[in-house]
VOSE-577725 format. One line per field, with one value per atom (N, C-alpha, C): residue number from 1; residue in one letter; atom name; z, x, y. Coordinates in steps of 0.2 Angstrom, whole numbers, padded with zeros to 4 digits, m for minus. Layout:
num <- c(NUM,...)
residuo <- c(A,...)
atomo <- c(CA,...)
c3 <- c(Z,...)
c1 <- c(X,...)
c2 <- c(Y,...)
//
This chain:
num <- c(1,1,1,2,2,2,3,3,3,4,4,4,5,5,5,6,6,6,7,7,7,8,8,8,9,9,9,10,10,10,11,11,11,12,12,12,13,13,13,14,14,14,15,15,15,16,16,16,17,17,17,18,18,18,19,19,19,20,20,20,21,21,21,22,22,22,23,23,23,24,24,24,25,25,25,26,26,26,27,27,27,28,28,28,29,29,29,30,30,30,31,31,31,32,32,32,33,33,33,34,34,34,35,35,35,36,36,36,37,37,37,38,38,38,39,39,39,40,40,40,41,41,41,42,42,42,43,43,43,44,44,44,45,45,45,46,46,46,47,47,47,48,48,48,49,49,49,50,50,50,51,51,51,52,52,52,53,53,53,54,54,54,55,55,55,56,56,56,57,57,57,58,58,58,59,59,59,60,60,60,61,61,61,62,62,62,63,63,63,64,64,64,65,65,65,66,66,66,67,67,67,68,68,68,69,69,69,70,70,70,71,71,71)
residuo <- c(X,X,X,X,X,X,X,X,X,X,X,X,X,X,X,X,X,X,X,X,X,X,X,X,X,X,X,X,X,X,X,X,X,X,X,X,X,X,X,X,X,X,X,X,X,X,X,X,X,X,X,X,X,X,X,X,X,X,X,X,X,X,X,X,X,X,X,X,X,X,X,X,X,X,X,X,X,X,X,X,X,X,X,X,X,X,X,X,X,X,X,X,X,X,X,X,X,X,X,X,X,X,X,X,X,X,X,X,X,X,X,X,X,X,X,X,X,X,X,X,X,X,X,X,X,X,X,X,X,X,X,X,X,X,X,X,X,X,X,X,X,X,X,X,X,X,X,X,X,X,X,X,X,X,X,X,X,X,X,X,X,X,X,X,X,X,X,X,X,X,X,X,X,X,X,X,X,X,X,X,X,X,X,X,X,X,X,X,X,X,X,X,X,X,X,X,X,X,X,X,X,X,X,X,X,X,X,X,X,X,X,X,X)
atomo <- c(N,CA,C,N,CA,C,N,CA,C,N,CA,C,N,CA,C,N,CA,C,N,CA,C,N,CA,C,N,CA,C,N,CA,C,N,CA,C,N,CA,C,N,CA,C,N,CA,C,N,CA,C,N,CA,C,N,CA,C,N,CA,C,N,CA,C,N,CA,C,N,CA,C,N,CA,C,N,CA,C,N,CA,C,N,CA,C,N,CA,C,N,CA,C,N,CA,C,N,CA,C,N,CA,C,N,CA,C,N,CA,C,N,CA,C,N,CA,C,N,CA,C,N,CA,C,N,CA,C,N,CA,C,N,CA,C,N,CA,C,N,CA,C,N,CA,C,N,CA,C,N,CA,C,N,CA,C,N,CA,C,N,CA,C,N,CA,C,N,CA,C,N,CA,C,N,CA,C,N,CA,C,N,CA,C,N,CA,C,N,CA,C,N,CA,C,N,CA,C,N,CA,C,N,CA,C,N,CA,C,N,CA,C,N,CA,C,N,CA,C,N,CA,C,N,CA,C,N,CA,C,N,CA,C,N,CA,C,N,CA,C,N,CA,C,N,CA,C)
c3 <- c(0031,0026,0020,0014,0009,0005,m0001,m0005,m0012,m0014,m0021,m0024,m0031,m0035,m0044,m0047,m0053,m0059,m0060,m0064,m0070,m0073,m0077,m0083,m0089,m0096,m0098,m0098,m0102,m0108,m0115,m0121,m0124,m0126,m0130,m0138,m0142,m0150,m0151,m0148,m0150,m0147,m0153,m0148,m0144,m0142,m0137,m0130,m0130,m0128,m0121,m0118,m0112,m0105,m0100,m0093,m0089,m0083,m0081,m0074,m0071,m0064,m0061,m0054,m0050,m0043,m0042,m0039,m0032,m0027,m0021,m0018,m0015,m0010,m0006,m0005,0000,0006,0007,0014,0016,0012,0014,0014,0011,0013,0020,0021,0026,0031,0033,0037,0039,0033,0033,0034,0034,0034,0027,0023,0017,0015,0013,0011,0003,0001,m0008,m0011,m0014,m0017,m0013,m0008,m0004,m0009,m0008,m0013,m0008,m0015,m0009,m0017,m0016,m0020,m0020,m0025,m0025,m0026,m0024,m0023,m0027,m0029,m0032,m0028,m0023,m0022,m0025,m0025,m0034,m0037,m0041,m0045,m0040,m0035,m0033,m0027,m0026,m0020,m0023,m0021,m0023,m0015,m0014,m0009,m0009,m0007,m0007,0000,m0001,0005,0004,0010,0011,0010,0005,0004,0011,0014,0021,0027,0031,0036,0040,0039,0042,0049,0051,0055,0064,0067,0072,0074,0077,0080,0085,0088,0093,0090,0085,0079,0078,0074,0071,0077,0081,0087,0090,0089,0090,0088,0079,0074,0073,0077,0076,0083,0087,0093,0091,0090,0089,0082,0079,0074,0077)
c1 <- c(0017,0022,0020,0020,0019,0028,0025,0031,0030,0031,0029,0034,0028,0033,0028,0032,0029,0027,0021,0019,0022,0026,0030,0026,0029,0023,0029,0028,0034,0030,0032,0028,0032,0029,0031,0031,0034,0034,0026,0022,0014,0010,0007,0004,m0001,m0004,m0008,m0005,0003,0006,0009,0007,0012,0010,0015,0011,0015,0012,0012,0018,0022,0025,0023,0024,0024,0029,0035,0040,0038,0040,0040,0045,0044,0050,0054,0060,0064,0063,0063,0059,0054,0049,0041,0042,0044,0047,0047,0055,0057,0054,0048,0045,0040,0037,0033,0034,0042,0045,0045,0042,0043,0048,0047,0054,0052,0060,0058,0053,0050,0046,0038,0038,0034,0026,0022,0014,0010,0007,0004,m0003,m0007,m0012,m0015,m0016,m0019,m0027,m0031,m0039,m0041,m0043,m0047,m0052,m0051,m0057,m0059,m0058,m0061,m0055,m0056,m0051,m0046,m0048,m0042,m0036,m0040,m0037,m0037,m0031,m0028,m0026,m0027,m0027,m0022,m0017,m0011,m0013,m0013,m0013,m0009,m0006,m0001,m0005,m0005,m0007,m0006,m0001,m0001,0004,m0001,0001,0008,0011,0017,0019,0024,0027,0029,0026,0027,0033,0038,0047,0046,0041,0041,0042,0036,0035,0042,0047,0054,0058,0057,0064,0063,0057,0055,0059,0058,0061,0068,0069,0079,0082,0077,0081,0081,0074,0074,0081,0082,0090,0096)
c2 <- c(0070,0071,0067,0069,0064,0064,0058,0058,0058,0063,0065,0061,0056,0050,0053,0050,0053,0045,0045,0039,0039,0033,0030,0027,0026,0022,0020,0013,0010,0007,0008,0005,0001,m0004,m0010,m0010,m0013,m0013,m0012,m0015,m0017,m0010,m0007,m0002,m0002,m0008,m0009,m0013,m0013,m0018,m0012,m0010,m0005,m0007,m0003,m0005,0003,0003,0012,0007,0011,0011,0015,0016,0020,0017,0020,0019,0021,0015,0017,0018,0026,0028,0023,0021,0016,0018,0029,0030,0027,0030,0024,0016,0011,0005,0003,0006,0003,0008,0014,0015,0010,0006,m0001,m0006,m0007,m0015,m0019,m0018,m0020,m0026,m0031,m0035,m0035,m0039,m0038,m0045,m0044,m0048,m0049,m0044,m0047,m0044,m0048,m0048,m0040,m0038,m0032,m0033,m0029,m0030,m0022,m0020,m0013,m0013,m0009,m0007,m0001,m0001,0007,0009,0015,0018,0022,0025,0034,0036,0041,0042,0045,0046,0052,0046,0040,0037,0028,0026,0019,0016,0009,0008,0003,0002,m0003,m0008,m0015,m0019,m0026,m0025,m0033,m0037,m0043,m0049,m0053,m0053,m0057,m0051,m0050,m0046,m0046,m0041,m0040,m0041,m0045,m0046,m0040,m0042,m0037,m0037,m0033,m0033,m0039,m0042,m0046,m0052,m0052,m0058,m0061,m0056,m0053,m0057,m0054,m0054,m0061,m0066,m0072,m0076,m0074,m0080,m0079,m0073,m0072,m0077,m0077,m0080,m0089,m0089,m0097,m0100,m0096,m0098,m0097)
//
């Protein structure tokens, strides 16, 4: 199942001054675990495919359910 999202162009007074969004689903998110702010870094493989990866590896439930008990 995919998530159809639609690419965004926000322009600034400057006409060279713009930058494009692409919104992420909160379905796809929280199917990832996502938290806010967290760093991810995009990759270009061709034109058809974009490669998103966590800058630092996400947390397993056990990892999670570790650092809930130690508090």
């Amino acid at each position: 199942m995919g998530f159809p999202t639609k690419v965004q162009l926000i322009q600034r007074k400057k006409p060279d001054d713009y930058q494009f969004y692409i919104n992420f689903p909160a379905a796809l998110a929280d199917a990832l675990d996502f938290t806010k702010a967290e760093p991810v870094e995009w990759s270009i493989i061709d034109k058809q495919h974009i490669l998103l990866t966590r800058a630092v590896p996400a947390q397993t439930p056990a990892q999670v359910k570790k650092k809930i008990l130690k508090s």
